[in-house]
C-alpha positions in Angstrom: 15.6 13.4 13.5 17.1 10.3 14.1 16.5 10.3 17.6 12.6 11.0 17.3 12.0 8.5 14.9 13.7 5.7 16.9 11.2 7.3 20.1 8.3 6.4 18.0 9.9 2.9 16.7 10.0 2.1 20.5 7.0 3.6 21.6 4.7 1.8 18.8 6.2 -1.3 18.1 9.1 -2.2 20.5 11.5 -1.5 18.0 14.8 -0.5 19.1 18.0 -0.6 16.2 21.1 -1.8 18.0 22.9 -0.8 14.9 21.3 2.8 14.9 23.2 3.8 11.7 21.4 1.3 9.7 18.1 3.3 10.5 20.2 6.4 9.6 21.3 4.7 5.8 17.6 3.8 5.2 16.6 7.2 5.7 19.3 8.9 3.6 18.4 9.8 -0.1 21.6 10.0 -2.6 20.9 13.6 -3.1 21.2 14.5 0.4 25.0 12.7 0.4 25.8 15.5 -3.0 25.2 18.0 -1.0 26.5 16.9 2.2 30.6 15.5 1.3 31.3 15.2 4.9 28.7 13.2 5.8 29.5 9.9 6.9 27.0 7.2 5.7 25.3 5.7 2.8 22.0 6.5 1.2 18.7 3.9 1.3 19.7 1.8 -2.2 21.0 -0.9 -1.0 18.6 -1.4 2.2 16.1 -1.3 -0.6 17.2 -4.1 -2.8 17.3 -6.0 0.4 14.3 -4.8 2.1 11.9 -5.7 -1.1 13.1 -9.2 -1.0 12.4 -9.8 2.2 9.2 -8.3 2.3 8.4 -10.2 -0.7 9.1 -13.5 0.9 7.4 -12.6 4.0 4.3 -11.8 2.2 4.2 -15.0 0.4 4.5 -16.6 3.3 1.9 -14.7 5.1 -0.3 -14.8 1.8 0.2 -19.0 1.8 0.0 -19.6 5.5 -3.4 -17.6 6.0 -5.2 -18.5 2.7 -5.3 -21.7 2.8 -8.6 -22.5 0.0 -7.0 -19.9 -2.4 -5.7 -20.7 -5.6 -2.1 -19.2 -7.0 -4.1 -16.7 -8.9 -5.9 -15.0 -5.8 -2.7 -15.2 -3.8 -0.6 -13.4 -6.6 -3.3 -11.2 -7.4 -3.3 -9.9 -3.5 0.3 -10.5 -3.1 1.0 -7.6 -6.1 -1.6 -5.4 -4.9 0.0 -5.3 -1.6 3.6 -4.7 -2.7 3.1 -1.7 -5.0 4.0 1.6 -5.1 0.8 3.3 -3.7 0.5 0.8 -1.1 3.9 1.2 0.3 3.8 4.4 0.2 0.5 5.0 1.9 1.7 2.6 4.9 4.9 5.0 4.7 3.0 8.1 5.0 0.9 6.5 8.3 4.3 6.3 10.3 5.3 9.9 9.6 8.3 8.3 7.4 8.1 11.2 4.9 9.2 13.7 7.7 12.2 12.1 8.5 13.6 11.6 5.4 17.0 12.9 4.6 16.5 15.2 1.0 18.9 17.4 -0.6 18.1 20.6 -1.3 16.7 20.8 -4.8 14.6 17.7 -3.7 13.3 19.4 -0.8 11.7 22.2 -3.3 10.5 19.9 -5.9 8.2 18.1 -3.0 9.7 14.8 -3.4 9.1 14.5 0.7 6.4 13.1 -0.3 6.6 11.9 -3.6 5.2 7.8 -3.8 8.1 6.5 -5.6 10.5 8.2 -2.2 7.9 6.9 -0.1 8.2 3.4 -1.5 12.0 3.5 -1.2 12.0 4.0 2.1 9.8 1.7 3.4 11.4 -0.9 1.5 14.8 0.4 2.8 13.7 0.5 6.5 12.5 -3.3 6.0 16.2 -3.8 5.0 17.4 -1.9 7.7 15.3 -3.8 10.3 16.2 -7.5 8.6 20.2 -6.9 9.0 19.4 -5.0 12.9 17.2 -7.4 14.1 16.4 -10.9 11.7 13.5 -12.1 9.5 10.8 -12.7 13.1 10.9 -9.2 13.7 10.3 -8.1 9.9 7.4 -10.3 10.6 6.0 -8.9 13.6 6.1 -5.8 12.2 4.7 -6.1 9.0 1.8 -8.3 10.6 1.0 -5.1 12.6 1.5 -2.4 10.1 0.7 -4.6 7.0 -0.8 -7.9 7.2 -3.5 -6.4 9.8 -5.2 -4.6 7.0 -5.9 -6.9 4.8 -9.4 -7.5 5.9 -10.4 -4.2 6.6 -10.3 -3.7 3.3 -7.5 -1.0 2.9 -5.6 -2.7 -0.4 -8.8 -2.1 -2.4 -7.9 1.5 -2.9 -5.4 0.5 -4.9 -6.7 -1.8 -7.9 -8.7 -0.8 -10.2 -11.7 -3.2 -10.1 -14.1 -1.3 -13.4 -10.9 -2.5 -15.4 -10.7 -5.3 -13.8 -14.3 -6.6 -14.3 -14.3 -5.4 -17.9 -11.7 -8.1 -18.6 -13.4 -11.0 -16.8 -16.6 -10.4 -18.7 -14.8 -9.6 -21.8 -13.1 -12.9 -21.7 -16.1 -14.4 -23.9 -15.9 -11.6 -26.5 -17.2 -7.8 -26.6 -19.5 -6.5 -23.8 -21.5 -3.6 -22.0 -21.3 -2.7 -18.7 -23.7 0.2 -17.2 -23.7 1.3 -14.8 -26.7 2.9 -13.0 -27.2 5.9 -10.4 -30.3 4.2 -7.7 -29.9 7.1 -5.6 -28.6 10.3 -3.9 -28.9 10.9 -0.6 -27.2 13.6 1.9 -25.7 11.8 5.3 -27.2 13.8 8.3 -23.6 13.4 10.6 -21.8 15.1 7.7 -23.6 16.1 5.4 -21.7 14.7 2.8 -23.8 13.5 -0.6 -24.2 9.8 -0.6 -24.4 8.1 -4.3 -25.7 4.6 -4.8 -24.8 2.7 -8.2 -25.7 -0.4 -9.8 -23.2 -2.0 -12.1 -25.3 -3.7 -15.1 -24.2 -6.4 -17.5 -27.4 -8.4 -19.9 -29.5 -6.1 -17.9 -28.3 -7.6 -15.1 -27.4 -6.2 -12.3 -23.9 -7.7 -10.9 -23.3 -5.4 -8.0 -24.1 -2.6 -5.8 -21.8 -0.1 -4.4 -22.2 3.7 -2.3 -19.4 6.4 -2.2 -19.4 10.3 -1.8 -18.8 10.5 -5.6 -20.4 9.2 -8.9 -16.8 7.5 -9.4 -16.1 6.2 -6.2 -19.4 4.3 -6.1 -19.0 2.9 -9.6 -15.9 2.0 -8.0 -17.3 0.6 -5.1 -19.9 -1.1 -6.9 -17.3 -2.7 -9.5 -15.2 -4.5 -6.6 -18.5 -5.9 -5.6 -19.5 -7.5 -8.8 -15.7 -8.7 -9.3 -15.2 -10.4 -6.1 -19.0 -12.0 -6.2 -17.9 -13.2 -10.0 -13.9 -14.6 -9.0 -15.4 -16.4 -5.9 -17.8 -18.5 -8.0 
């Protein structure tokens, strides 16, 4: 195990642990230790603590450095979109961390391989792990690669949930509607997956425009539209 994942460390991002049992703690789950007395190592909890201070840090940094017109708001409104849960551990889940994992048994059977909460603990652990093996520039590198990068592709919208969201901007001034409106339904011809176009509504209104291959995920889509348009007034 150990020895593939440190292949595809090296292979993708020049990552090589001189302290090899460091990569080992961060992949180590407490359950796995139960079961195992005469293994010799720790599990992930205290790479954790570390490793989500570090990346909190670095992503303020990154957050400041980059944004430069933003105000505190927008910066801490990104900042805790990007170091959640689902966030962490869908990044986790795009380097294969989840099969590499060290699980006890009754952990193994429950599915908590791939469990977000797991997920999130071990990315935050391997931060650690990479902070004490090879400093705070490399952290950097890394997450500017694996992290930073997706920023504008647009990969952290996934994870907030922008109808919510624009029901408490508008409802700042007091009690409101929001409809929203089906324009269309169309069938791509390279998939043929259904296409849905939605129109959010407010005053009859409309705020913003949004497709998906659902109802929901154009409402969704549609949402973020209106809410970024609105905030960047």
């Amino acid at each position: 195990m150990l020895k593939k994942l440190q292949r595809e460390l090296k292979e993708r991002f020049k990552i090589e642990f001189s302290q090899p049992k460091l990569l080992l703690e961060a992949f180590t789950q407490g359950n796995y230790l139960n079961e195992h007395p005469t293994f010799k190592g720790r599990d992930y909890q205290r790479l954790e603590f570390l490793g989500d201070s570090v990346m909190q840090l670095a992503t303020a940094d990154y957050l400041y450095r980059h944004y430069p017109n933003w105000d505190e708001g927008q910066l801490t409104e990104l900042r805790i979109t990007m170091v959640q849960t689902r966030s962490f551990a869908a990044l986790a889940r795009e380097l294969k961390f989840n099969e590499y994992i060290l699980l006890g048994h009754g952990e193994e059977i429950s599915g908590a391989r791939n469990r977000d909460s797991l997920l999130e603990d071990v990315w935050e652990a391997f931060i650690g792990a990479l902070y004490l093996d090879q400093g705070q520039a490399k952290v950097e590198i890394f997450l500017s690669q694996q992290m930073f990068a997706k920023i504008e592709t647009g990969f952290y919208d996934q994870f907030v949930d922008y109808k919510t969201k624009l029901q408490e901007l508008l409802q700042k001034k007091g009690s409101v509607i929001i409809k929203y409106q089906k324009l269309s339904e169309t069938i791509k011809q390279s998939d043929n997956k259904q296409v849905f176009k939605i129109a959010v509504e407010y005053n009859e209104n409309v705020l913003g425009i949004g497709e998906g291959t659902s109802i929901k995920n154009a409402e969704k889509a549609a949402a973020r539209v209106a809410y970024q348009k609105l905030t960047q007034k």
